[in-house]
N, C-alpha and C positions, 0 to 999 in steps of 0.2 A: 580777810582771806581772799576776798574775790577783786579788791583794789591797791592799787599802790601804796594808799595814802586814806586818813580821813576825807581830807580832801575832794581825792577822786571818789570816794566812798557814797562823802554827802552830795555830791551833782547827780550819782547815780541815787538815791533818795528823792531825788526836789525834780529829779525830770521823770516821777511813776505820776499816770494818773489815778486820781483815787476817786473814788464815791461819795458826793457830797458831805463835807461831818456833820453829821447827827441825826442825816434820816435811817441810819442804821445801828440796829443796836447789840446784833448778834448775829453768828451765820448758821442757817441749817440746808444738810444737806440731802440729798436724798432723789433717785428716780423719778424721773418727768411722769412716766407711766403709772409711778406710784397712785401720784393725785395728790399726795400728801400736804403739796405746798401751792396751796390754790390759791391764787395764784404765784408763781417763783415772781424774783423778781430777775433772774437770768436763770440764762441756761448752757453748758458749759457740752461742745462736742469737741470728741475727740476723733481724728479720721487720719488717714493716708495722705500726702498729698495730691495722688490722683482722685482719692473720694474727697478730701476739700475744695479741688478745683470743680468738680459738678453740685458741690455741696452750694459754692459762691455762686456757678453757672445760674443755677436754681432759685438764686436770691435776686439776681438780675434780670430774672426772665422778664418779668415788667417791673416800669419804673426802674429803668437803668441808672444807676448810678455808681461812678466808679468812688473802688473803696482802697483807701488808704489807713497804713498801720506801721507804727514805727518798732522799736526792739529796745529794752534796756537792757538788756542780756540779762544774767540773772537776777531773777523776782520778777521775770515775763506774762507768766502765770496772773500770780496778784494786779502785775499792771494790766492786761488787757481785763479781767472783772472789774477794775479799778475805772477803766475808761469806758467800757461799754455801761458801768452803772451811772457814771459822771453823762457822757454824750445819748444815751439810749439808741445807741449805733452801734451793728456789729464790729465785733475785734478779735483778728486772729492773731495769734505766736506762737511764737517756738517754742515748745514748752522745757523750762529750766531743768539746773543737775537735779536740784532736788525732785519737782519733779518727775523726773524719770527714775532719781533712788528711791525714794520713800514711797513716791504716789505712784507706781507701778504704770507709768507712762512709757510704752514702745519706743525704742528710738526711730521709728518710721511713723510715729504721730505727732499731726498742729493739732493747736487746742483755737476754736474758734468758742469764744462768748458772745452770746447773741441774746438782745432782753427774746421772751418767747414770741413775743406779738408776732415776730418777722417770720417764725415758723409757717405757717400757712403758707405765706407767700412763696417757700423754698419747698415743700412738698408737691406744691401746686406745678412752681418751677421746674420741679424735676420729673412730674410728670410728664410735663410737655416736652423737654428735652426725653424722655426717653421715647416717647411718639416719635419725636424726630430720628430715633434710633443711635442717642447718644447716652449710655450707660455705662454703671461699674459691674466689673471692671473694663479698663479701657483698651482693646485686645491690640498688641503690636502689629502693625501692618506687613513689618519684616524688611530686613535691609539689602534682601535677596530681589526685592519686587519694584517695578517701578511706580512709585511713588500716585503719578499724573491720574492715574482710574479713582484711585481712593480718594485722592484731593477732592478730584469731579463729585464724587456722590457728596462727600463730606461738607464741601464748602460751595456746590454749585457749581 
């Protein structure tokens, strides 16, 4: 359905990251708040991509490192759980048709998987950006205004 060919079908298969085999044996799901899954072993947000860029912001605020993520197009989803359980490095995507059919995904949301450990440091993150006075949501400065005043405060 979603390839020309077996073919093209199986390269889109062989290029998903997956999660080591056999350190997992089942998946459950369920709210970080719960408690339920003490500990998960990810955790799965869904955001805007103005609240994923200060969600990343937040991740970077110390110990910068720039983060890379590729796309298999459908089964993006699976792939990025697949590769942040394999790397235990954040992963975001686009999250697939399905999805957004079945799994009740906005078309205005990434899905970033992140093992939890990293959480701290992006709460932290975002605390300090929003001291800085950079928060959601991110207010349009307007295409009526010259630009140069907002720069100054924004960027120095």
């Amino acid at each position: 359905m979603w390839y020309e060919n077996g073919e093209e079908a199986a390269k889109h298969q062989q290029a998903m990251d997956l999660a080591p085999f056999g350190e997992h044996v089942a998946m459950a799901v369920s709210p970080l708040a719960s408690g339920r899954l003490n500990p998960p072993d990810i955790a799965l947000i869904y955001a805007t991509p103005a609240q994923m860029i200060l969600f990343i912001n937040g991740l970077q605020w110390t110990g910068y490192k720039k983060l890379e993520w590729g796309c298999v197009g459908e089964s993006a989803c699976a792939d990025s759980w697949g590769r942040a359980l394999a790397t235990g490095e954040p992963s975001l995507s686009i999250p697939c048709f399905a999805e957004r059919r079945y799994g009740g995904v906005m078309e205005d949301e990434l899905l970033m998987a992140i093992p939890p450990g990293f959480l701290p440091k992006v709460i932290e993150g975002l605390d300090r950006l929003s001291r800085n006075g950079l928060r959601y949501p991110i207010p349009q400065y307007g295409i009526n205004n010259d630009v140069r005043a907002g720069m100054s405060v924004s960027y120095g």
